[in-house]
N, C-alpha and C positions, 0 to 999 in steps of 0.2 A: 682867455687863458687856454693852452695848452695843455690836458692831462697825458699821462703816459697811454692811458686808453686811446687816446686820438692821435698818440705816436706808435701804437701800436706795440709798444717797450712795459714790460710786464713791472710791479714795483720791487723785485731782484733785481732785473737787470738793471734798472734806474740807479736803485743803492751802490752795485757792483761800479756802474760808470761812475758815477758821484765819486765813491773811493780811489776808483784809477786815478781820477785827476786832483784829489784830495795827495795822496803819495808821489805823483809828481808835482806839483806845488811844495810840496814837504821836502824832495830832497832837489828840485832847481830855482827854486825863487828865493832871490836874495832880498828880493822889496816889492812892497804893494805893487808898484808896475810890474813887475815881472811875475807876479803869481796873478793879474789881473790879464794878463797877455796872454796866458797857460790857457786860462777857461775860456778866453777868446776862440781860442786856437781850438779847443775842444766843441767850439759848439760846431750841431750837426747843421748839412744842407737843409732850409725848408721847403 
């Protein structure tokens, strides 16, 4: 598992990203696939 310590991502900024893509989800996804696309899209390079 991945903490945000070993991302180097403090637990604000984790929440703050979480939310970015929580509000895009909320005003572009019309359906499971399309809010399941979003966070795709979101996730970072490892």
């Amino acid at each position: 598992m991945i903490t945000t310590e070993d991302s180097g991502m403090t637990n604000q900024q984790l929440n703050a990203y979480l939310e970015t893509i929580a509000k895009r989800i909320e005003a572009e996804a019309k359906t499971p696939q399309e809010a399941a696309e979003i966070v795709r899209q979101a996730k970072t390079a490892q």
